[in-house]
N, C-alpha and C positions, 0 to 999 in steps of 0.2 A: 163463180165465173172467172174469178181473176187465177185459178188452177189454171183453166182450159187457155187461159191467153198465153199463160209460161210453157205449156204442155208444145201450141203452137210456135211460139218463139223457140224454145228449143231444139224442134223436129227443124227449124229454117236453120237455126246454124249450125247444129248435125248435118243439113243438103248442103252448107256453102261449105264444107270444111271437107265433104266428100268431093265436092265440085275441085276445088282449091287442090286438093293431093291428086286428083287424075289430071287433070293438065291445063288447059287452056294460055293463059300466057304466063304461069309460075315455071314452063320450062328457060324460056327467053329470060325472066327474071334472074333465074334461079344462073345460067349462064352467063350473065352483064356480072352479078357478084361474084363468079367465080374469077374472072377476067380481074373484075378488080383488085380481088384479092391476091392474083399471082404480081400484079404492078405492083402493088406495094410489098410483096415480099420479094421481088426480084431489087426493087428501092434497096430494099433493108439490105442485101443480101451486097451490093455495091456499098453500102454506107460502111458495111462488117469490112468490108476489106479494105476499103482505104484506112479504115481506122488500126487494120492489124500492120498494113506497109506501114502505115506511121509508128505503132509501135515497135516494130521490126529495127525501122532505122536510126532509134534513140538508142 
């Protein structure tokens, strides 16, 4: 019995993981990280340059 419970479980997160890659709200998600991710590299990307005028001007 305890097969047919894993067999079950299985086939359910095989559906949520097909659910999860065709869409519902992992594109909104998936958009909020991309956002974030250019903020902090646009950070980085400010941080890189003042750090080369400073060493520009030593």
């Amino acid at each position: 019995m305890s097969k047919l419970a894993q067999i079950v479980v299985g086939e359910t997160a095989s559906e949520k993981l097909k659910e999860a890659q065709s869409g519902g709200a992992e594109p909104y998600l998936k958009k909020k990280q991309e956002d974030e991710i250019r903020m902090k590299l646009d950070e980085f990307a400010k941080e890189l340059s003042q750090a080369k005028k400073q060493r520009d001007r030593k």
